[in-house]
C-alpha positions, 0 to 999 in steps of 0.5 A: 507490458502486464500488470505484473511487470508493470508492479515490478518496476514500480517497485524497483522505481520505489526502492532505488530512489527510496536508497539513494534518498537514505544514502544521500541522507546519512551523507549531509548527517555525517557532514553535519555531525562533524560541523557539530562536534567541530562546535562543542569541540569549540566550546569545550577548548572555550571552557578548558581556556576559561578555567586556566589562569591567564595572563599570570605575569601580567596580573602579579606585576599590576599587584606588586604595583598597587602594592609598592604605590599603597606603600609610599609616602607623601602620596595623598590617600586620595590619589593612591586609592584611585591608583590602585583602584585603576591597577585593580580593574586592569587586573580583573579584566585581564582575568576576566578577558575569555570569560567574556568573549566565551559569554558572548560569543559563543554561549549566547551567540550559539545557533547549533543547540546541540544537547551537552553536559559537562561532568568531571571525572566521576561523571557528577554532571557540573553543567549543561546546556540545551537540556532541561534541569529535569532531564539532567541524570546519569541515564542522560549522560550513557545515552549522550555517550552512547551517539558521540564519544565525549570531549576531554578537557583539562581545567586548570594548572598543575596540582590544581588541574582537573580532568572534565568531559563533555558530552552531546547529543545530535541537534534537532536538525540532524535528528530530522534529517535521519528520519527524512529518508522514511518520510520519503520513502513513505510519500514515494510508496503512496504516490506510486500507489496511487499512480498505479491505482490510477492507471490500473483503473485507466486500463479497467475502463479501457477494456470494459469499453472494449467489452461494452464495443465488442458486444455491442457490435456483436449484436449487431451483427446477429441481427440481420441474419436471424431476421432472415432466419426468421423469414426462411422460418415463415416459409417453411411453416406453410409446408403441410410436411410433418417432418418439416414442420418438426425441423421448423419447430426445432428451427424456430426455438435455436433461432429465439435462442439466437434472438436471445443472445444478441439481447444479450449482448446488447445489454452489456454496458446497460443497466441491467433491471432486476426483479425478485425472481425464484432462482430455481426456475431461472436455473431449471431452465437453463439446465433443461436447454443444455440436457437438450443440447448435451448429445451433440456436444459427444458428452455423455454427462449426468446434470445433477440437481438440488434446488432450493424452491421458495428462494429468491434474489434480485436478478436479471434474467437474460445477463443470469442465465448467461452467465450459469449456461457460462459455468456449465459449457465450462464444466463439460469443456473440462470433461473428457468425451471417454470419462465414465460417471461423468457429471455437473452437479447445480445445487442451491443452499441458504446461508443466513441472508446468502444464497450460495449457488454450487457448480459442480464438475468431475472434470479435470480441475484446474491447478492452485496457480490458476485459480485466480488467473482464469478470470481475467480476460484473454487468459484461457487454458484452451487450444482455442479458447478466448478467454472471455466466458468466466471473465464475462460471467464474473463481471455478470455476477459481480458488477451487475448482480453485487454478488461473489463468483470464486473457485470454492474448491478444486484439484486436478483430476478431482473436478471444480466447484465455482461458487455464486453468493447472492444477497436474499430477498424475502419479499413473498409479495414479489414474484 
């Protein structure tokens, strides 16, 4: 499975569980918000009960009687005063019945702390509960009207009969609740993140191990015929023919060339040592390799040079060299056999504390959508290509050199210019 896939699922992953977190959300809150409005429902009907008259009948018989008993004579005074008392404090706690089971029960009892206020008909605020006296103003009361349309209630009887209204707001619990759906997707969004991370880094090493293997046994596998090579080479030098001590010659340098690059290849996945070097030499002499190799290669190719002398970096031979002669093979791919005014232009220029290092092709460019694929490994727009050398290039550049290698520019049919940004070392004591 790619990357890209893999990103794609991970996503569809985080947006399905993060949508059915809200909708299963927005359920207990609707459910919650009934239970509520079920509470203040309660205490609003509380409040309407509590502000009628009850037990009218009842209470006037009780007066009548404390009435006829204050009344009657021969009664000593004593007794009629504690007759009456009693009649009084039935009557009063007949009036006072629901006032103290709303007190009781469901003012001081109430666990839902849901915010409400209670206004008449103007909406002048009468009382509140759950909200602080500062907070009480008619910005308060649109607000709560605005979450929860209001309760109506009528208080008392007849001509004395008042119509109020009450109104809530959402209690603590249903307010986090709406916000949970966020905080989990939030959560979600960072462990899938760094799931992702991790086994992105998983496969990074993976391959990296697979390249530190492949060239390795690469190395390897040079060894024994080049120390053959070299032992055919012996042989031939003790000819006293002049054209075969020349094809010896050019012989013995393509096999040191060989020597070099199983050392190369050997070094992938090593440290590698830097020194501070001049750039313009290291580069001179790959330049001066590949003129002497263009003729066989059927490119008639122009390599141009503007090479800045006196600068230097900290730099690894071999791995540097490797990976600019990687930058030239794929600028002559990239240039057609039949092209005229063909050319590769290496140019060096400082930039503050930079040195920029220009590669430039009059090949066929390389389109926008490709620009940043040509760099991972297997991607090739090749018939038979590996997709190895700019990965391997990069990897030199970046990871064992801390610099930057990018395609500064480049449009099809108006060739491409890679680009190197290394770190100066102005160290003249240092060759």
């Amino acid at each position: 499975m790619t990357s890209g896939r893999m990103r794609i699922l991970l996503i569809l992953l985080l947006v399905f569980i993060g949508l059915g977190s809200f909708i299963y959300t927005q359920y207990l809150v609707s459910r919650l918000r009934n239970k509520e409005r079920m509470s203040v429902e309660l205490w609003a009907k509380a409040i309407e009960y509590n502000g009628t008259p009850q037990n009218v009948d009842t209470r006037n018989e009780l007066k009548n009687m404390a009435n006829d008993i204050e009344s009657q004579p021969g009664i000593p005074e004593v007794k009629k005063k504690h007759w009456v008392q009693e009649l009084q404090r039935a009557e009063v706690d007949l009036a006072n019945a629901a006032l103290d089971f709303v007190a009781s029960e469901l003012i001081i009892k109430n666990r839902f702390e849901i915010p409400s206020i209670v206004t008449d008909s103007t909406r002048s605020i009468l009382y509140s509960r759950n909200i602080k006296k500062s907070r009480l103003n008619q910005s308060l009361v649109d607000k709560l009207a605005k979450i929860n349309n209001p309760i109506k209630i009528v208080v008392g009887t007849g001509s004395k009969s008042q119509k109020q209204y009450v109104y809530y707001g959402e209690s603590a619990t249903v307010k986090l609740l709406r916000y949970l759906p966020y905080l989990q997707f939030g959560l979600l969004a960072i462990f899938l993140g760094l799931a992702y991370y991790s086994w992105s880094g998983v496969k990074k090493t993976e391959q990296s191990n697979l390249w530190v293997g492949m060239a390795r046994e690469a190395a390897h596998q040079l060894g024994t015929p080049i120390s053959s090579l070299l032992g055919w080479i012996a042989l031939l030098k003790e000819s006293d023919d002049i054209n075969t001590q020349n094809i010896v010659h050019e012989l013995e340098q393509d096999v040191e060339r060989l020597q070099d690059v199983a050392d190369r290849f050997n070094k992938i996945g090593s440290e590698p040592e830097l020194r501070v070097q001049r750039i313009s030499s290291i580069l001179n002499e790959v330049i001066v390799y590949m003129e002497r190799r263009m003729p066989q290669l059927g490119k008639n190719v122009q390599i141009r040079k503007n090479l800045e002398y006196d600068v230097k970096a900290n730099i690894n031979k071999d791995l540097f060299q490797w990976a600019i002669e990687n930058l030239i093979k794929n600028a002559l791919d990239a240039i057609d056999v039949n092209q005229k005014g063909a050319y590769i232009s290496v140019k060096t220029y400082r930039n503050e504390d930079d040195l920029i290092i220009d590669i430039e092709d009059s090949g066929k460019g390389i389109e926008k959508k490709y620009q940043k694929e040509i760099f991972k490994p297997g991607f090739s727009t090749k018939k038979r290509g590996w997709g190895l050398g700019l990965s391997l290039t990069k990897r030199i550049v970046e990871e064992y050199h801390n610099g930057k290698l990018i395609v500064a520019h480049s449009s099809p049919g108006k060739g491409t210019t890679f680009r190197i940004t290394l770190k100066m070392n102005n160290d003249r004591s240092k060759a």
